[in-house]
VMD Tcl script that draws the C-alpha trace (Angstrom):
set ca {
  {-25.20 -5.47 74.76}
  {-28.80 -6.55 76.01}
  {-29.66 -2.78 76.58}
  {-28.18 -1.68 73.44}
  {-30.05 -4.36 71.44}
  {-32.96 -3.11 73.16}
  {-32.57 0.44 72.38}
  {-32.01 -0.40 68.94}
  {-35.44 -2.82 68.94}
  {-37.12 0.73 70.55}
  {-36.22 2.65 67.46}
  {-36.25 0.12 64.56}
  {-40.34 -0.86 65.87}
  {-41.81 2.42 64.94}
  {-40.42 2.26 61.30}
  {-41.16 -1.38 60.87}
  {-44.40 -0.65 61.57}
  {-44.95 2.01 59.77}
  {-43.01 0.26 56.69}
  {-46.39 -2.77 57.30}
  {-43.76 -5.18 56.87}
  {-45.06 -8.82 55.56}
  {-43.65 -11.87 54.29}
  {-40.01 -12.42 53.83}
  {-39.07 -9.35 54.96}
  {-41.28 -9.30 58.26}
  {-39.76 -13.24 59.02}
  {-36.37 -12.03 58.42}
  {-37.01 -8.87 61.03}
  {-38.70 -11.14 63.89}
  {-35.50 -13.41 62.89}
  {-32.54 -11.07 63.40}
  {-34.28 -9.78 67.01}
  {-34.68 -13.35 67.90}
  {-30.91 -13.98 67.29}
  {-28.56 -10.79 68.71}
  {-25.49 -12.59 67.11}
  {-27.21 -12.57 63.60}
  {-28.28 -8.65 64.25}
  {-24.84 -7.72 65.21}
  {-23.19 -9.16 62.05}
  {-26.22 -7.85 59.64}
  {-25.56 -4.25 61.43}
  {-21.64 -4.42 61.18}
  {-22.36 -5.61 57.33}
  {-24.29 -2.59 56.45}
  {-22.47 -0.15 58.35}
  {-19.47 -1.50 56.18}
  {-21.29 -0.78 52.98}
  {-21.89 2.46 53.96}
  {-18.99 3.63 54.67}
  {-17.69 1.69 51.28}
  {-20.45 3.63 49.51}
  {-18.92 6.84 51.04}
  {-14.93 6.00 49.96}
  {-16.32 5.47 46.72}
  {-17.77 8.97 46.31}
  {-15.09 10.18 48.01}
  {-12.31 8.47 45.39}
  {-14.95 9.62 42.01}
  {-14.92 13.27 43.80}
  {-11.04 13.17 43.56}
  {-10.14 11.33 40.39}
  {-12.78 14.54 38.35}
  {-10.75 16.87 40.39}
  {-6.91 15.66 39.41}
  {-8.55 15.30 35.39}
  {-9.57 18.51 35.55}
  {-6.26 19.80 37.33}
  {-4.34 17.78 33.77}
  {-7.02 19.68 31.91}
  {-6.09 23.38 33.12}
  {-1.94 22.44 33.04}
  {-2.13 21.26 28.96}
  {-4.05 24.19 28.46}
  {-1.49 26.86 26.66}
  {-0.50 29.66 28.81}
  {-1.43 33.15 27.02}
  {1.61 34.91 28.42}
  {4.77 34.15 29.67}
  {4.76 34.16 33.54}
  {6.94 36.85 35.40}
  {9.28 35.04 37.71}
  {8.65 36.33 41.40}
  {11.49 37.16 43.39}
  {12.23 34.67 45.97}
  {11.84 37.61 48.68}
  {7.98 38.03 47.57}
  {7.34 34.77 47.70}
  {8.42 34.28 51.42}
  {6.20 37.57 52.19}
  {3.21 36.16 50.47}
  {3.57 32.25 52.27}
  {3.86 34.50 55.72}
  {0.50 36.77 54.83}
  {-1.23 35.33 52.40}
  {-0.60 31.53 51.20}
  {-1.24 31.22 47.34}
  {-2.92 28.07 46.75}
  {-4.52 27.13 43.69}
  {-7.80 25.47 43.27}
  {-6.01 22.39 42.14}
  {-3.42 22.85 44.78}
  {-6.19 23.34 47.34}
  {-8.20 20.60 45.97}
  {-5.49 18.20 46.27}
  {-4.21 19.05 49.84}
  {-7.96 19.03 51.28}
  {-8.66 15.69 52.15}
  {-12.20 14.27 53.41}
  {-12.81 14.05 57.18}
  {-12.37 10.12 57.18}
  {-8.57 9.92 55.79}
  {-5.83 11.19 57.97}
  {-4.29 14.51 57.53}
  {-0.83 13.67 56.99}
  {-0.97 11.67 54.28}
  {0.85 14.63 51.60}
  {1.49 11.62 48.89}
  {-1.92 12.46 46.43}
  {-0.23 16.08 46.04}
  {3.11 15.45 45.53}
  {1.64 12.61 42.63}
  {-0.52 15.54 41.10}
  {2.02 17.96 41.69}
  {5.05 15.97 39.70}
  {2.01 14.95 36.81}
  {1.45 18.50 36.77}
  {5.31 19.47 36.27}
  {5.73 16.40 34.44}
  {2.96 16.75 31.61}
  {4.23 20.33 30.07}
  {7.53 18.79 28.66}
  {5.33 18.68 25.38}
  {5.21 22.49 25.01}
  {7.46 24.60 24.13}
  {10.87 25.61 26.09}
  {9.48 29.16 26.49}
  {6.22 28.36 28.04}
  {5.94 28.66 31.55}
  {5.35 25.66 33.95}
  {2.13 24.85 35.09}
  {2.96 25.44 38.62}
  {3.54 29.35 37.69}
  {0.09 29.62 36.04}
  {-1.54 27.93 39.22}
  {0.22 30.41 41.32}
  {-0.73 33.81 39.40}
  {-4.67 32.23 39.27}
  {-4.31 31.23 42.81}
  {-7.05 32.54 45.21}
  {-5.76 33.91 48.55}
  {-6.49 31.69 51.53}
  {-5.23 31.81 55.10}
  {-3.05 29.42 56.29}
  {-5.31 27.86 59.23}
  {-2.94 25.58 60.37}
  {0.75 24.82 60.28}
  {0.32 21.17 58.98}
  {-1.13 22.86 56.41}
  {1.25 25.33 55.45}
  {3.75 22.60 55.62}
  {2.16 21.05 52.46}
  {2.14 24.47 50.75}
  {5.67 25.19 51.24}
  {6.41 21.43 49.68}
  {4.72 22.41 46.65}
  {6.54 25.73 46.61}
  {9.41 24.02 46.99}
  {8.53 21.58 43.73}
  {7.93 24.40 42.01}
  {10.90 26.01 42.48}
  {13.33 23.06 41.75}
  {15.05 24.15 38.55}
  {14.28 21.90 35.30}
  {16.26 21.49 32.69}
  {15.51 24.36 29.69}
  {13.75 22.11 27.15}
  {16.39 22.65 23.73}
  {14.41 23.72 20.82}
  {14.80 21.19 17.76}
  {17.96 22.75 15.47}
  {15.95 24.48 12.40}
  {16.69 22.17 9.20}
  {17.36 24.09 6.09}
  {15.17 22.92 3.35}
  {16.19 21.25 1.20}
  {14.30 23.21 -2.39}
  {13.04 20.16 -5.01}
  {14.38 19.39 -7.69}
  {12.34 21.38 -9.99}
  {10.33 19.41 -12.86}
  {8.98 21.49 -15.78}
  {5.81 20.45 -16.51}
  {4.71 20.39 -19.66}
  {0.99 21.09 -20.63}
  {-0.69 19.48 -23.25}
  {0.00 22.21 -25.87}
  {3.69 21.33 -25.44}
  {3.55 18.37 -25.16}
  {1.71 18.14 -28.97}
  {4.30 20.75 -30.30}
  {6.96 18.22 -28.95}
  {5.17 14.99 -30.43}
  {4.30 17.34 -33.94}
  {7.46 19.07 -34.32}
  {7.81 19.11 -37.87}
  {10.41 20.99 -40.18}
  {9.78 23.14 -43.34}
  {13.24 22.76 -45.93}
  {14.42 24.96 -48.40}
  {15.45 24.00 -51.55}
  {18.32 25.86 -54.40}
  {18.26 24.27 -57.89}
  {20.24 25.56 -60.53}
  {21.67 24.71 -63.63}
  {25.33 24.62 -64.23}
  {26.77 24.26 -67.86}
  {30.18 23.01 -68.42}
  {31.28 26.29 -68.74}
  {31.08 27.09 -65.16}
  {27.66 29.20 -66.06}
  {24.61 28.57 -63.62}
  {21.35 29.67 -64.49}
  {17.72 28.27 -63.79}
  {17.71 28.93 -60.54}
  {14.87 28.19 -58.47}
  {13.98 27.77 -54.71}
  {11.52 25.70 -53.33}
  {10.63 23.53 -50.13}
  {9.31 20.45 -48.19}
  {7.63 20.04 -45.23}
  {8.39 16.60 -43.63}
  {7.69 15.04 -40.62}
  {9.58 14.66 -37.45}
  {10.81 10.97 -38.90}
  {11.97 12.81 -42.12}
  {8.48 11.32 -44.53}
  {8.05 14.21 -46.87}
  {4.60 15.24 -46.99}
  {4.08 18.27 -49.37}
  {6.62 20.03 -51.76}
  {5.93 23.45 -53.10}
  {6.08 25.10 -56.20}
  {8.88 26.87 -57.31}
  {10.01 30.57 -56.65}
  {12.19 32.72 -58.27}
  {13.49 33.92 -55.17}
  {14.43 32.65 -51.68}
  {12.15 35.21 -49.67}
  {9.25 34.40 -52.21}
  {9.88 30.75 -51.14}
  {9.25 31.85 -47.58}
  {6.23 34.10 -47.86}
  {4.83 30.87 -49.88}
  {5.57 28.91 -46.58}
  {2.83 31.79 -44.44}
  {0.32 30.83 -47.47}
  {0.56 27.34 -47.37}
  {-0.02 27.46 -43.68}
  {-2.74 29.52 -43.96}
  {-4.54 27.39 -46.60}
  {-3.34 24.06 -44.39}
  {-5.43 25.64 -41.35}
  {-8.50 26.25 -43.56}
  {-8.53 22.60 -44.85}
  {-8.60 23.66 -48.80}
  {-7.46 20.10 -49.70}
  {-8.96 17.57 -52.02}
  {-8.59 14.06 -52.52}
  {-8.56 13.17 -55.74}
  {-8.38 9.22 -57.63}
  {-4.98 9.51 -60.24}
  {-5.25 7.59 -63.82}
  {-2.92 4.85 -61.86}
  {-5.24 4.18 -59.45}
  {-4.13 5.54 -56.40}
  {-5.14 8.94 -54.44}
  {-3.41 12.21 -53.80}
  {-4.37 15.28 -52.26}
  {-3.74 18.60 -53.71}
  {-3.49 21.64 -51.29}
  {-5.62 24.42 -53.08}
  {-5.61 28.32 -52.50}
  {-8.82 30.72 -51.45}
  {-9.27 31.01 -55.40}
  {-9.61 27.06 -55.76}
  {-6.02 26.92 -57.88}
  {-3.69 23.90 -57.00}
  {-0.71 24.88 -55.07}
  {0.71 21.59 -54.56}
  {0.45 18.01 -54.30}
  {0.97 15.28 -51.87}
  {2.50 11.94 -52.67}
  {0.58 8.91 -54.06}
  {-1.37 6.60 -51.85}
  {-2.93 3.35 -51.97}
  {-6.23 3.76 -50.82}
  {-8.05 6.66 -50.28}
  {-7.92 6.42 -45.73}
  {-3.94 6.23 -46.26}
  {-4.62 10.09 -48.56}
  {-6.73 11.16 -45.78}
  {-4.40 10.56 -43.06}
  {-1.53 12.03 -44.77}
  {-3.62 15.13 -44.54}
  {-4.77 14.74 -41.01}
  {-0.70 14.37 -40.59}
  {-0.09 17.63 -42.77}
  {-2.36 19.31 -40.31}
  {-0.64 18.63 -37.06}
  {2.74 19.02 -38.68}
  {2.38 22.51 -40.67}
  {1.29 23.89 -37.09}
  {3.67 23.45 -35.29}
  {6.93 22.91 -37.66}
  {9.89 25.07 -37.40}
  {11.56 26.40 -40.22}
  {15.22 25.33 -41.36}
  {17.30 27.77 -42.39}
  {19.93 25.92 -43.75}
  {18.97 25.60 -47.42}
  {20.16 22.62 -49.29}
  {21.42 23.13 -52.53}
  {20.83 20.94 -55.93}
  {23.08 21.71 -58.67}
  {21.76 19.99 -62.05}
  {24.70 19.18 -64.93}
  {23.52 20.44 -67.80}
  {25.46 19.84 -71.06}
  {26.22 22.35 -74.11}
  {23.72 20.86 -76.13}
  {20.80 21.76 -74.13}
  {21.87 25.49 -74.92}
  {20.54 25.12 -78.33}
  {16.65 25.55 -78.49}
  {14.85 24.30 -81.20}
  {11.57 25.83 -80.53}
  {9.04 24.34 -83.27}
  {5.96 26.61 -84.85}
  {2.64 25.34 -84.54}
  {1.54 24.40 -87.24}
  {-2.27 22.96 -87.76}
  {-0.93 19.80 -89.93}
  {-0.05 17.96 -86.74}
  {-2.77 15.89 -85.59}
  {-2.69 14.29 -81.92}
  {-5.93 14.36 -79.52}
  {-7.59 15.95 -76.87}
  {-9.04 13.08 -75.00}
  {-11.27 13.80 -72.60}
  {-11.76 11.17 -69.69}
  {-14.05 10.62 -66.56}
  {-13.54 8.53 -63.65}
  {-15.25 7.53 -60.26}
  {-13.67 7.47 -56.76}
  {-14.64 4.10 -54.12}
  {-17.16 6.72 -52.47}
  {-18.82 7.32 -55.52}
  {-17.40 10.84 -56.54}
  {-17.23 11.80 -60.42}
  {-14.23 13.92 -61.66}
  {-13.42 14.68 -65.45}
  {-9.80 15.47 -66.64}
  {-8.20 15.57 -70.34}
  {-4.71 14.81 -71.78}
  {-2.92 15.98 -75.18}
  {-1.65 12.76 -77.16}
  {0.97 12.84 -79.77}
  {0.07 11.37 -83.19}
  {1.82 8.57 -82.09}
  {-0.28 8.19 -78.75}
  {2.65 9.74 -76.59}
  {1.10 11.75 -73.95}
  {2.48 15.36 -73.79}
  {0.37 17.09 -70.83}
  {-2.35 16.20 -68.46}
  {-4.71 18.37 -66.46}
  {-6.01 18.40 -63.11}
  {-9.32 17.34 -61.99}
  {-12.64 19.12 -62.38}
  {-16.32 18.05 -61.11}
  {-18.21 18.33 -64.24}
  {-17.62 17.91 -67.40}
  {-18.48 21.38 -68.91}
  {-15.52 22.11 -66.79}
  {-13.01 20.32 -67.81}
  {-13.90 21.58 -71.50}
  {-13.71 25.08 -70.08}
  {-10.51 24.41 -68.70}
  {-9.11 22.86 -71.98}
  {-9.83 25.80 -73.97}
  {-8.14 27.87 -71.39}
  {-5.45 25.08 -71.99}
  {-5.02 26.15 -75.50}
  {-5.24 30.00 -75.25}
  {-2.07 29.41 -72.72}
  {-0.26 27.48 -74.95}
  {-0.64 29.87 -78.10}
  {0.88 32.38 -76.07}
  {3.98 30.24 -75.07}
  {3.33 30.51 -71.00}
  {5.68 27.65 -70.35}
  {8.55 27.11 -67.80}
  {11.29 24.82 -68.43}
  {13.10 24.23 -64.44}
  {15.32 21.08 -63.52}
  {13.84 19.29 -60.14}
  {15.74 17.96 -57.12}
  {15.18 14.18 -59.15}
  {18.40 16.06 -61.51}
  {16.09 15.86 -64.45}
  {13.89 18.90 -66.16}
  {10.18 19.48 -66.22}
  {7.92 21.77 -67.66}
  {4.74 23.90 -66.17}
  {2.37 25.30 -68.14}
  {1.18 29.02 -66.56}
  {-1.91 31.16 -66.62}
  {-1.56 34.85 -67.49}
  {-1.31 34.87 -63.53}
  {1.72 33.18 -63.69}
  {-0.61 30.41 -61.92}
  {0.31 26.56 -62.40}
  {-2.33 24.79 -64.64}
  {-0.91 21.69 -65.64}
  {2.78 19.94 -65.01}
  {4.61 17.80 -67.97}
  {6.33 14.88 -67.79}
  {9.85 14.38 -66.51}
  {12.84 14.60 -68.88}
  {16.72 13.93 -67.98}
  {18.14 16.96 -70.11}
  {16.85 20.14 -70.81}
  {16.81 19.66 -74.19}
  {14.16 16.49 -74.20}
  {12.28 18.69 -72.07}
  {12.10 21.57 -74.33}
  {11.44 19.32 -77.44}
  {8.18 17.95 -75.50}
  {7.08 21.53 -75.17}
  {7.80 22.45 -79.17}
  {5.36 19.22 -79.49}
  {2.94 20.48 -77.00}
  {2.32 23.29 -79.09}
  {2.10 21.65 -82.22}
  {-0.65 19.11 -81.61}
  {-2.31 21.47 -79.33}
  {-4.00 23.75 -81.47}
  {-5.10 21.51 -84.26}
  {-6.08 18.36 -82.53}
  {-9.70 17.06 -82.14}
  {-11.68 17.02 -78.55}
  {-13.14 13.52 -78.02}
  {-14.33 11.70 -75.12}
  {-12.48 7.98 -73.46}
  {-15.71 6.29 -74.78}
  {-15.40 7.47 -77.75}
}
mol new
graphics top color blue
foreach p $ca { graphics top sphere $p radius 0.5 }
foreach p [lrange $ca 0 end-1] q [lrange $ca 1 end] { graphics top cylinder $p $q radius 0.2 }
display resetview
């Protein structure tokens, strides 16, 4: 041990003094060859971490070789591999032993760990087997890809073609075919019609336009007077406009395409009523009154009943089921006692202006009976040069007797005066036979012609 020590003392002094050790670290050096005990274990300690600084690369070297083994087996294989008869394979282990790099790398162990030891590569050999159970059942096993990549090496010894043949032999242990998952049949959705928001409105706005048949019918049996005519009403069944009447029950529906096509243009006006409330009046391209709405409060109520008109004249459908009104007329209203004008009658032409909430002026006039009845009443106009215009076309009308007697859905009679258009210009009152009604149009055109124009101020 002395000579050893000594030797060692021989070559440590040239490289401690060429280190110029001071201090510490030359009291700790004179130390250790004072004491040989204290040398020995210092020695023994560092040739220990050596060597544990050489496991350690050793164990890092093999853990980034089995990763990268896992790596290459998850990997898909591009082809299925062609099964090798068990004949070749013999004749290859004799020549040639296949051995793949992770193979290889796994049976080559480093010069400090005994040969035999075959347990690291049957672990990465069963990890390798083990790990493709998440592909597919028709993809090949790892182990066959390692073999077709494998490089050729020659079997040096027979420990080591021992360890080849166990791998063989894991590889060729049969596995159970993995059993593809049973293809569900879908099931299709339910399918949901989806409605856009066109249909949706055509839903919410699905309005109706109803015909109308009113005739006459004496007690004879005889029917005459007949008339057609319609409604349009809302989907909760509020009536909103009523036409005119027609002779004939395809006129009635060609009036339905023009009252749509004036409802689209917006030819409506709102207009204030003697009574104080408002009602709008759907015009035509030529400014004449078509119809009118019903009578509302205040003039927002009139305008939304025409916002409502809108949506509902778009989309409504039309009913063909036409209801019929049969009016009982008697055997007196057969007789007609049809009055002459005469210019002795005196009523009035009075001519009257009013003013809306928003500040609009309209003028009107009404025929009055010598007894203040009122016979007629006219529709609005914005000025009164106007109105004056349109009374004088009043009387030229009634001169030539363009009046229509017709009984309404109410079961009473009413009379229209007509243009030489056969265009309304003014309605009369209602009356419950035809008779009344045809005595207030005898009086119409009595007082018409000889009675004065004055003004409401007047």
């Amino acid at each position: 041990m002395d000579a050893l020590l000594s030797a060692v003392k021989k070559v440590l002094s040239p490289i401690v003094d060429a280190l110029h050790l001071r201090g510490v670290a030359s009291t700790v050096y004179r130390y250790l060859l004072n004491n040989p005990f204290m040398f020995w274990v210092t020695f023994a300690f560092a040739i220990l971490l050596f060597v544990a600084f050489i496991l350690i690369i050793v164990l890092a070297i093999k853990s980034h070789k089995r990763k990268k083994a896992l790596r290459k087996a998850m990997k898909p294989a591009p082809e299925q591999a062609t099964p090798q008869p068990e004949a070749q394979k013999e004749e290859t282990v004799e020549e040639v032993a296949p051995v793949s790099e992770v193979a290889e790398e796994v049976v080559e162990q480093p010069a400090e760990e005994p040969a035999e030891e075959p347990a690291p590569a049957q672990e990465v050999a069963q990890e390798v087997v083990e790990q493709p159970t998440e592909e597919p059942a028709e993809e090949p096993a790892p182990a066959q890809e390692v073999v077709e990549e494998a490089a050729p090496a020659v079997v040096e010894s027979t420990e080591k073609v021992e360890k080849v043949e166990k791998v063989e032999k894991v590889e060729k242990e049969p596995k159970p075919a993995k059993k593809s998952p049973a293809k569900k049949t879908p099931v299709p959705a339910p399918v949901v019609k989806k409605e856009n928001a066109e249909e949706k409105k055509q839903t919410k706005y699905r309005g109706k336009w109803v015909f109308y048949k009113v005739s006459a019918q004496l007690e004879n049996g005889d029917v005459k007077d007949v008339t057609y005519s319609f409604e349009l009403r809302a989907s909760n069944g509020e009536k909103l406009l009523e036409s005119q009447e027609y002779t004939t029950l395809s006129g009635a529906k060609k009036g339905v395409e023009t009252y749509v096509s004036n409802i689209k243009e917006g030819n409506f006006k709102v207009s204030l009523t003697k009574k104080g409330t408002y009602i709008f009046k759907l015009l035509n391209a030529k400014n004449m009154l078509l119809c009118t709405g019903e009578n509302y409060t205040g003039r927002a109520r009139c305008e939304s009943a025409i916002d409502s008109t809108k949506r509902f004249a778009e989309t409504a459908v039309v009913d063909n089921d036409v209801q019929e009104v049969i009016v009982k007329a008697s055997a007196d209203d057969e007789v007609a006692t049809v009055a002459p004008a005469t210019d002795s009658a005196v009523g009035k032409w009075v001519v009257s202006k009013q003013t809306d909430d928003m500040g609009n002026e309209s003028y009107f006039f009404e025929l009055f009976a010598n007894n203040g009845e009122k016979l007629l009443s006219s529709e609005d106009y914005t000025s009164q040069s106007g109105a004056l215009s349109g009374l004088e076309t009043h009387k030229k009308n009634i001169e030539k007797g363009n009046f229509r007697i017709l009984p309404t859905k109410r079961g009473d009679y009413i009379f229209k005066l007509l243009n030489g258009n056969n265009q309304l210009l003014c309605l009369g009152e209602h009356y419950k036979t035809r008779r009344q009604c045809q005595s207030a149009v005898d009086s119409v055109k009595r007082f018409a012609l000889s009675s004065p124009i004055v003004n409401d101020e007047d």
